[in-house]
N, C-alpha and C positions, 0 to 999 in steps of 0.2 A: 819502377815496378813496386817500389815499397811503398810507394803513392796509393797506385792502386790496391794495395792489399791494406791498408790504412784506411781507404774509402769503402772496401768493401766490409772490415769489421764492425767500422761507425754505423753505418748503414742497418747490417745487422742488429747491432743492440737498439738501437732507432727503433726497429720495426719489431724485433722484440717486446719493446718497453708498450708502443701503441695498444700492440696486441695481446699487451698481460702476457705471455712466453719469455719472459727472461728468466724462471727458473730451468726450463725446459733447455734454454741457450747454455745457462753456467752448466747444466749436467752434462750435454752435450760436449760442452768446452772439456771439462775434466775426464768424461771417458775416450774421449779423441785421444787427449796429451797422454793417459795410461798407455791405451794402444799404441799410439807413437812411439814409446819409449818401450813396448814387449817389442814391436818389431824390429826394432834399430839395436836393440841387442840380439835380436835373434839372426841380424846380416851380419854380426862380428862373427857368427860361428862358419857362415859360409863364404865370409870373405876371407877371414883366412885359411882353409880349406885350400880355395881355388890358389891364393896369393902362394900357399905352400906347397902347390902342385907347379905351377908357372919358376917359382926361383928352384925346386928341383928338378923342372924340363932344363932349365938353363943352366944350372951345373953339372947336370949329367949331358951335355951336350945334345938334346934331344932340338932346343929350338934351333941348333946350329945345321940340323939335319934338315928338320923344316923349312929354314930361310934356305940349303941350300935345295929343295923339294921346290916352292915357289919362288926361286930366283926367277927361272924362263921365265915366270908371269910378270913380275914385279919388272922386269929389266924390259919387258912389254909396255908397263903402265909409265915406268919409270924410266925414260929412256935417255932422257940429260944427265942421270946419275951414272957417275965411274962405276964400272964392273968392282971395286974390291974394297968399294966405300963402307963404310960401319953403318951406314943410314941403313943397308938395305938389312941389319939382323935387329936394327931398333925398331925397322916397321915389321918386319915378323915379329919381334916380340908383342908391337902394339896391335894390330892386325891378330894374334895368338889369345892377346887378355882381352879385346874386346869381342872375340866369336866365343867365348868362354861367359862372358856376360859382364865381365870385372872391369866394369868402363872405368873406374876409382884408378885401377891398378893401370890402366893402359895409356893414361895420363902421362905418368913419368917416361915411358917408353915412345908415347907420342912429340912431347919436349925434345928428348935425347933427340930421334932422328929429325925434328925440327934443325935443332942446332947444326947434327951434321951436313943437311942439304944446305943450312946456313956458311958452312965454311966452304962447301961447294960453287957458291955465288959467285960468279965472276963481275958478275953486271951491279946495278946499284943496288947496295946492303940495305937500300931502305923498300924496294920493289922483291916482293916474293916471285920466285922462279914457280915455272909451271909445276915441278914437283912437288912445290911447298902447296899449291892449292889445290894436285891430286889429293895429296896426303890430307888435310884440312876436309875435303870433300869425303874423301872414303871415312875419316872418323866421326864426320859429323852425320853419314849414314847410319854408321854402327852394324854393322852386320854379326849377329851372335846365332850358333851355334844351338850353346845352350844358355838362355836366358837368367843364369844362375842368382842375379840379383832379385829378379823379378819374381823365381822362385820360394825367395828366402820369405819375400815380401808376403805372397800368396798363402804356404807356411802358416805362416805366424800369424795371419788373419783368420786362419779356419778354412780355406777354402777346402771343400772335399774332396778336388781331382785338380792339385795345381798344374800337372803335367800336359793337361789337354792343351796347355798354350803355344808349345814346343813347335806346334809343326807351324799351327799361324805366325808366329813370331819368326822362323824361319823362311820361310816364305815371302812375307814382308819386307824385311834386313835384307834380303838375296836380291828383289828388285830396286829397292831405293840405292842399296853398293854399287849392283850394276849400273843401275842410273846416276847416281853421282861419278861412278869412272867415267862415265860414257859425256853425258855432259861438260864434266872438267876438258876430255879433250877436244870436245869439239870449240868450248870459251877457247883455249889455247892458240887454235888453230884462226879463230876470228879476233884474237887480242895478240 
């Protein structure tokens, strides 16, 4: 990848340089990296926001209500996991940060229940169990809620109505989730 992104800026100053526009390029260059850096301070404000909603859902037992709300579901998708496993309130927690939009945050909690279906493994520790490639499938979905990253992002560019994204974005996330459960089980079922 850094091949290509290495071809692709050579390239450009190449064709800058032909065309006499490499002043037009360095301005370019510099008011990008500006914006780059309002925006990327302007996600600290909403990531920890959501990150400080998410660890006081979790200490005031809120995700524990949750996981115990969509256990039925998950003991559906998940059905080789032990009923009183830890796995199933790390994929609420991760499944909680990614429909909030905190893919950063849902990372750690994605890890954690990794691990526990990993001590779940009866079979070879080097072969991921079907649970380990629900789980992999439904994150690499990403189903969000509300798209809070994407907002931040929008925000801090000026957009005038970053909100209109909410429902497409929901929409979206809702069938590719479904479709990545729906696929994971039917690989399962032919592997």
């Amino acid at each position: 990848m850094n091949y290509i992104w290495l071809f692709l800026i050579i390239t450009s100053f190449i064709f800058a340089a032909i065309n006499g526009k490499m002043t037009d390029v360095v301005d370019a260059m510099l008011k990008s990296s500006q914006s780059a850096v309002t925006i990327a301070f302007s996600l600290i404000g909403i990531m920890a926001f959501w990150l400080g909603m998410v660890k006081i859902a979790k200490n005031s037992g809120l995700i524990n209500i949750f996981s115990r709300l969509i256990s039925p579901i998950m003991k559906l998708i998940f059905k080789d996991v032990k009923k009183d496993s830890e796995a199933f309130s790390n994929i609420a927690l991760n499944f909680s940060a990614n429909a909030l939009g905190l893919t950063n945050a849902a990372t750690p909690f994605g890890i954690k229940a990794m691990e526990d279906l990993q001590k779940e493994n009866k079979k070879d520790k080097k072969v991921a169990t079907n649970s380990m490639c629900t789980l992999l499938a439904m994150n690499t979905a990403g189903f969000q809620l509300v798209p809070a990253s994407v907002l931040a992002i929008l925000v801090a560019a000026g957009a005038k109505n970053p909100t209109e994204i909410i429902l497409p974005v929901l929409i979206v996330t809702s069938i590719s989730f479904i479709s990545a459960i729906i696929i994971s089980k039917i690989l399962e079922r032919v592997f």
